[in-house]
VEXDO-834133 format. One record per residue (C-alpha): residue in three letters; x, y, z negated. Coordinates in steps of 0.02 Angstrom, whole numbers, padded with zeros to 5 digits, always signed. Layout:
BEGIN
ALAXYZ...
***
This chain:
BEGIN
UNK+04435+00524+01611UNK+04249+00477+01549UNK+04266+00265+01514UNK+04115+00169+01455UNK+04165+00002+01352UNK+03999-00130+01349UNK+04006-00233+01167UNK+04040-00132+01010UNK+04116-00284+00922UNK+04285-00287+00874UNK+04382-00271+01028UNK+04251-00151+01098UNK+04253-00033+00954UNK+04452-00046+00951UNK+04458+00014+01133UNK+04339+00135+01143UNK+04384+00227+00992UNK+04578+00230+01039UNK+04532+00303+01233UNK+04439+00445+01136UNK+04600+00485+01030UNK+04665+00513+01194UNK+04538+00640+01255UNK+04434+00535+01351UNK+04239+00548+01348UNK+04208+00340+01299UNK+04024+00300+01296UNK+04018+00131+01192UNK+03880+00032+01247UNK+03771-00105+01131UNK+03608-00183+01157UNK+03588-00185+00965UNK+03486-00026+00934UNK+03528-00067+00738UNK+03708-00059+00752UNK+03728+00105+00866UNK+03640+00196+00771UNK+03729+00140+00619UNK+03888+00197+00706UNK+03804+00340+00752UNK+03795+00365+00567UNK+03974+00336+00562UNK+03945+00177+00472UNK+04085+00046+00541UNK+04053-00151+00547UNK+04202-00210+00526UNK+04370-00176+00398UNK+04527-00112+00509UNK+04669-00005+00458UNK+04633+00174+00543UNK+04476+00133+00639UNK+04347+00209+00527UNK+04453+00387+00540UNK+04477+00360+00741UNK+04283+00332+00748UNK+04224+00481+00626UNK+04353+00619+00708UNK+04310+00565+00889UNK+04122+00563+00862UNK+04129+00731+00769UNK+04221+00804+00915UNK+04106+00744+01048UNK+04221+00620+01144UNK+04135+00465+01084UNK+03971+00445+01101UNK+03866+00277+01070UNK+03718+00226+01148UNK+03587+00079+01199UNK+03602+00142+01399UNK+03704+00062+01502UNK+03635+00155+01645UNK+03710+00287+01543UNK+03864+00235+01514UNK+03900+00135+01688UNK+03884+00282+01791UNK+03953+00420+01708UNK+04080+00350+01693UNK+04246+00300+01819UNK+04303+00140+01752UNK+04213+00039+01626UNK+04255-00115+01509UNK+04157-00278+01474UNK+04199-00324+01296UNK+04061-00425+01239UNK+04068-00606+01135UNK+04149-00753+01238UNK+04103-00868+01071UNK+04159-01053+01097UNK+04022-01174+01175UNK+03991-01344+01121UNK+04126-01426+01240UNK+04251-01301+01187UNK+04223-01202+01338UNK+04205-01007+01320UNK+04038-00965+01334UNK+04006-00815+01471UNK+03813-00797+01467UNK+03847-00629+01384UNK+03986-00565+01520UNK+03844-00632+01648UNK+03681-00549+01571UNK+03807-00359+01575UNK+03829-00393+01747UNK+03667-00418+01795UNK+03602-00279+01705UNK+03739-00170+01775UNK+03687-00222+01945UNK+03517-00175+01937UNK+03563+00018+01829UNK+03719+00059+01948UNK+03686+00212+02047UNK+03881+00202+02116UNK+04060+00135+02141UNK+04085+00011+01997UNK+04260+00002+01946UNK+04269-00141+01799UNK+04376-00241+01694UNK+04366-00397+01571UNK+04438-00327+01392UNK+04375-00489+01322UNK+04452-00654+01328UNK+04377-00742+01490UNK+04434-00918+01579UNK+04526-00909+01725UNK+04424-00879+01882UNK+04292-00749+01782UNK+04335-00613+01887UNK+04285-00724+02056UNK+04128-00739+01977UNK+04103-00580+01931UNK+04120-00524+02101UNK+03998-00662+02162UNK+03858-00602+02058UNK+03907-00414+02119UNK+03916-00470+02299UNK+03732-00538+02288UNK+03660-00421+02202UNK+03736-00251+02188UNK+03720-00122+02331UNK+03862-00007+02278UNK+04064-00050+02322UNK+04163-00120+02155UNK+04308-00156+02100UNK+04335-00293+01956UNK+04493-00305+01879UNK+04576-00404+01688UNK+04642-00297+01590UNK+04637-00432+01417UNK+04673-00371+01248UNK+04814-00387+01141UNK+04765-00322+00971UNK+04809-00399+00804UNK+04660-00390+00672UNK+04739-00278+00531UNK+04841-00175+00643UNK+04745-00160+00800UNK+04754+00032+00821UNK+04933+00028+00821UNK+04919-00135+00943UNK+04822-00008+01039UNK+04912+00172+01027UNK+05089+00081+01055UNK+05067-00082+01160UNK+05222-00197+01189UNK+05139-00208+01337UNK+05009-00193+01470UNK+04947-00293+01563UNK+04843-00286+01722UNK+04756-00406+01825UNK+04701-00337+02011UNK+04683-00395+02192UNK+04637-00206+02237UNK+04824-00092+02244UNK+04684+00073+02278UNK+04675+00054+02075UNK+04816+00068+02019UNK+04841+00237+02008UNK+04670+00251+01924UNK+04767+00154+01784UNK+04914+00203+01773UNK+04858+00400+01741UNK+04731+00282+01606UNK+04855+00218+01515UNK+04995+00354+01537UNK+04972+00410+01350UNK+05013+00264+01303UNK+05171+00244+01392UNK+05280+00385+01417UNK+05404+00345+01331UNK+05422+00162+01408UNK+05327+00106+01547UNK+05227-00060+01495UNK+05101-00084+01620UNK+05130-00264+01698UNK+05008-00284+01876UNK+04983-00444+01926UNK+04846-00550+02002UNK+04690-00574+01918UNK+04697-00756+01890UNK+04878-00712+01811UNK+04807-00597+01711UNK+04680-00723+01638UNK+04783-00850+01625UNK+04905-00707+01525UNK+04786-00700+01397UNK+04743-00887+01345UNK+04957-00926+01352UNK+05005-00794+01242UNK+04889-00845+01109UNK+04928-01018+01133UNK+05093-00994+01116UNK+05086-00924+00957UNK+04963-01060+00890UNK+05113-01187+00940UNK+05227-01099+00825UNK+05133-01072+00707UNK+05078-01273+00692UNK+05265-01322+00731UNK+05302-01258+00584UNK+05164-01296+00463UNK+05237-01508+00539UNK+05401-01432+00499UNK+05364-01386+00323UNK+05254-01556+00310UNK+05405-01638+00358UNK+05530-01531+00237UNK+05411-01599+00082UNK+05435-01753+00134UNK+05636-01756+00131UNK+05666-01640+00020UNK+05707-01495+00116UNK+05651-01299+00105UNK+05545-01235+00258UNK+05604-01079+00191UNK+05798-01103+00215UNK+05751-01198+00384UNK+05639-01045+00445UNK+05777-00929+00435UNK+05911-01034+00511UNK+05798-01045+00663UNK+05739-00875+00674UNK+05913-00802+00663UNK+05941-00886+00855UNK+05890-00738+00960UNK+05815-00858+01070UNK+05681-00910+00942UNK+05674-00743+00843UNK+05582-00729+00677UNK+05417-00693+00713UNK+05295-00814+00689UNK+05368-00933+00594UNK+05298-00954+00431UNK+05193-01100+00364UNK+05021-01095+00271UNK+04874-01147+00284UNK+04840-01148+00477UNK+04778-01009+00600UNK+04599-00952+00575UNK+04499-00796+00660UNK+04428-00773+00806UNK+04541-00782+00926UNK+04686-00939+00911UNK+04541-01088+00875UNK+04430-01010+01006UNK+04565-01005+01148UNK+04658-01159+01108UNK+04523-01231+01117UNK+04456-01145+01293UNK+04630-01170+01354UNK+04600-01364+01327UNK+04433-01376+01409UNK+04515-01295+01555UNK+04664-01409+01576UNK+04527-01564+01558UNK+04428-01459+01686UNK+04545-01474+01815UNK+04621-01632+01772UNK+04778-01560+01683UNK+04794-01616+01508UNK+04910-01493+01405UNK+04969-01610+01277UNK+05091-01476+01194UNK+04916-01376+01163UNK+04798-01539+01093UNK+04952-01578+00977UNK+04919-01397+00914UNK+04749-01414+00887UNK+04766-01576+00792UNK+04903-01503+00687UNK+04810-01368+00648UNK+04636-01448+00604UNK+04729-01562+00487UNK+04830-01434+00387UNK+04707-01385+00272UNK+04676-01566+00219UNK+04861-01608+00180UNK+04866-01453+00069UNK+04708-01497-00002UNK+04806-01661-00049UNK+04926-01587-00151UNK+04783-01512-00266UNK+04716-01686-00270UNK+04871-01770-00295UNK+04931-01638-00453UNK+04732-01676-00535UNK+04769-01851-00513UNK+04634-01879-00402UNK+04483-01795-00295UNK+04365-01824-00450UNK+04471-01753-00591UNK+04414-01584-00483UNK+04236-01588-00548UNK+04186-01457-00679UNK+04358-01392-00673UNK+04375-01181-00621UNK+04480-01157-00463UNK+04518-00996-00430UNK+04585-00949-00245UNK+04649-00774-00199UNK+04588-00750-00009UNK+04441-00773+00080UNK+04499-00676+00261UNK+04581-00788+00387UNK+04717-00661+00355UNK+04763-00498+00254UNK+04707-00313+00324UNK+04546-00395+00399UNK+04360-00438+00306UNK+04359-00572+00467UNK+04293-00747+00408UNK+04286-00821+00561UNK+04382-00998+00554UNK+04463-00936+00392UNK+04546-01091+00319UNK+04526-01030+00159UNK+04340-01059+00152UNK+04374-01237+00245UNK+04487-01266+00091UNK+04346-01193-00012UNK+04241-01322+00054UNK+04332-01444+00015UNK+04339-01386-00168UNK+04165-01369-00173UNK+04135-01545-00114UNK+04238-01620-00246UNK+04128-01529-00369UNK+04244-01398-00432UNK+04187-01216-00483UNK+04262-01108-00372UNK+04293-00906-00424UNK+04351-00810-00297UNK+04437-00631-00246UNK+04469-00534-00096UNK+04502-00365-00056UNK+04381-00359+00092UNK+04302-00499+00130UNK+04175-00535-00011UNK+04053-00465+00063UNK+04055-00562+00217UNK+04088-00725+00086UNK+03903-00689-00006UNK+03826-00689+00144UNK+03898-00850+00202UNK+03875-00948+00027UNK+03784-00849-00085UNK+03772-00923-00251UNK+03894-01060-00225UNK+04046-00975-00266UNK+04077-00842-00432UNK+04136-00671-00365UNK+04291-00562-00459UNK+04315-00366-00397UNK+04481-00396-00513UNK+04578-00555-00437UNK+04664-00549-00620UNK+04495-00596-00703UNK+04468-00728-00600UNK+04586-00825-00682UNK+04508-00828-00868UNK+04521-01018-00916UNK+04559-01071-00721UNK+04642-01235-00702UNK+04733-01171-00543UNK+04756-01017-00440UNK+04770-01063-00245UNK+04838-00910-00146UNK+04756-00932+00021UNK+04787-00749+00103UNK+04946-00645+00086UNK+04868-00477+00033UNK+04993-00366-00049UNK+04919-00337-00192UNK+04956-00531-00228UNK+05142-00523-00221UNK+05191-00454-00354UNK+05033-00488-00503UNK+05079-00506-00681UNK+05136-00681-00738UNK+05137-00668-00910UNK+04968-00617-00900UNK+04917-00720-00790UNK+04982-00865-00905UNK+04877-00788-01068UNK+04711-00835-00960UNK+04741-00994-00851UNK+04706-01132-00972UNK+04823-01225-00842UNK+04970-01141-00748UNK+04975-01214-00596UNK+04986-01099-00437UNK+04940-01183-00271UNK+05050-01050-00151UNK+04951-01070+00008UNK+05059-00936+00108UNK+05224-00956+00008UNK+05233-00789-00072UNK+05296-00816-00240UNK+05490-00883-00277UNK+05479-01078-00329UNK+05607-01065-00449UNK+05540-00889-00543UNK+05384-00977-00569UNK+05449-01137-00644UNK+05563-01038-00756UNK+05398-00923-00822UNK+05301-01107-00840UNK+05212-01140-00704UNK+05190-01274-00607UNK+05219-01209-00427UNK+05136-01291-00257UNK+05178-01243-00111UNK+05217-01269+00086UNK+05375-01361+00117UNK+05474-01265-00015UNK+05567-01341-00163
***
């Protein structure tokens, strides 16, 4: 099947690079001539497991092909994908302009049936106006269908190549075929594809990740509330997650959800309820959780200096800069807002991350000291704050790692380490509702 995918960003590349595995001829569409012909060059833009090896062998072998047309892409191909930027507007609402300006444009290129589907994350009632602006202004018959992501950043190709589902948003039945021989690599073992309505579909997309943001905050308040009486989130996380009702996933307090996606759509998913007079208080209660989560762990760095202003002059090191491990994504990290923070209070900050440096030196330059070893970061540091859960920070040497701090005291932002091991090897240990 020959597929065209409109954006090149993260979801865009994801998608069109996993279609080509499959043998289809994906034409991945960008208006920035810069970037296609850096991918063109096989140069990726983003860190993800797999992706730069699904990119390189699919280009090589013809079945991926960028370009600046999307007269090119749009009609040679028989279904395409809008999965451009729906970045968060100044009310909270998802901004659209870019879904609008594609559609436009494809109106005035299209030389045939337009069969289309929103890959990005859109408010419900995106596809009506999709077909609006097609009804005025395109002369060809269309079809526009949701069809929302649900990829993971560090492990979106297998997200992609083995879905736990599927789903599809369509008032047009003629198209389902079309998608079900689409996606039939995808699922032969199982079959995943769940058709519903587009406004289900859309609405799909802004519950699930809601959902998860709510368990995620319920338990950073749970682990809040375990420090306060004395408890161990850690004990409490797996008494919960062993009811098959809960399950396990998701339930492990930090710092607070960053990227992209979670503070983007919670906060869409807001604006929408307040749009039509339907306050989700469950959701709000999220947000607030989450926005002040970084502050109360912030407090326990103030509270162990004795005080905000014991922090100036004094090296912090902090492990992490991604909003999460297997990504160089900065977006809404809370590791930089903690940064901040730290930064604010005066404190020099040295910093290490497997990925994500680079996008960190762009973002604050000279503010911050840079390590390629996270080890030598912590030559005369006061405190080391974990705030990402890469692997390579399980499991680091202690005793070294006590011959350099001047001061061993570990700020576990993601609970990685074992409070006890720690205190017996001499540090002081910090961190989320654990004892």
């Amino acid at each position: 099947m020959k597929i065209c995918v409109i954006g090149t960003g993260y979801v865009g590349l994801v998608t069109g690079a996993c279609f080509a595995h499959t043998g289809n001829t994906v034409y991945c569409v960008d208006n920035d001539k810069g970037k296609i012909e850096r991918l063109q060059r096989g140069l990726i833009p983003i860190y993800e497991p797999g992706l730069e090896d699904y990119v390189t062998r699919n280009t090589k072998k013809g079945r991926l092909i960028f370009t600046t047309s999307l007269a090119e892409g749009i009609n040679n191909s028989d279904i395409s994908f809008i999965a451009v930027g729906t970045p968060q507007d100044e009310d909270g609402s998802a901004d659209l302009q870019y879904v609008r300006q594609v559609c436009e444009e494809i109106c005035s290129v299209a030389q045939k049936k337009i069969i289309i589907a929103t890959k990005s994350t859109v408010p419900v009632g995106t596809g009506d106006a999709i077909e609006k602006i097609f009804q005025q202004n395109l002369k060809y018959p269309f079809v526009v269908f949701s069809n929302p992501e649900f990829l993971k950043e560090g492990d979106a190709i297998s997200d992609f190549m083995k879905p736990d589902r599927i789903v599809v948003g369509t008032n047009d039945e003629s198209i389902i075929p079309v998608l079900k021989e689409l996606y039939a690599p995808f699922t032969h073992q199982k079959n995943r594809i769940i058709f519903m309505g587009r406004r289900s579909a859309e609405v799909t997309k802004y519950a699930a990740n809601s959902m998860l943001a709510l368990r995620i905050s319920f338990m950073n308040e749970m682990a809040n509330f375990c420090d306060r009486v004395h408890a161990d989130i850690n004990d409490v996380r797996i008494g919960i997650g062993s009811d098959p009702r809960i399950g396990s996933s998701f339930l492990y307090p930090g710092l607070g959800y960053g990227g992209s996606c979670f503070p983007k759509d919670v906060k869409a998913m807001m604006r929408l309820a307040h749009e039509v007079d339907m306050p989700l208080k469950t959701i709000q209660a999220c947000d607030e959780v989450n926005q002040a989560q970084v502050g109360r762990f912030f407090q326990k760095v103030t509270q162990a200096f004795q005080g905000k202003h014991n922090l100036q002059g004094k090296k912090i090191a902090v492990w992490g800069l991604a909003f999460k491990a297997r990504t160089d994504d900065i977006r809404q990290s809370q590791a930089l807002k903690l940064i901040d923070r730290l930064l604010e209070a005066g404190a020099d900050v040295h910093v290490n991350d497997p990925e994500a440096m680079d996008n960190t030196k762009v973002a604050y330059l000279e503010k911050l000291t840079y390590h390629n070893n996270c080890i030598n970061c912590l030559d005369n540091a006061e405190a080391l704050i974990v705030a990402t859960d890469w692997n390579e920070y399980k499991s680091p040497d202690f005793a070294d790692m006590k011959r350099r701090m001047k001061t061993c005291r570990i700020f576990d932002g993601r609970n990685i380490y074992t409070p006890h091991l720690l205190k017996e090897n001499g540090f002081q240990y910090y961190g989320v509702g654990v004892r």
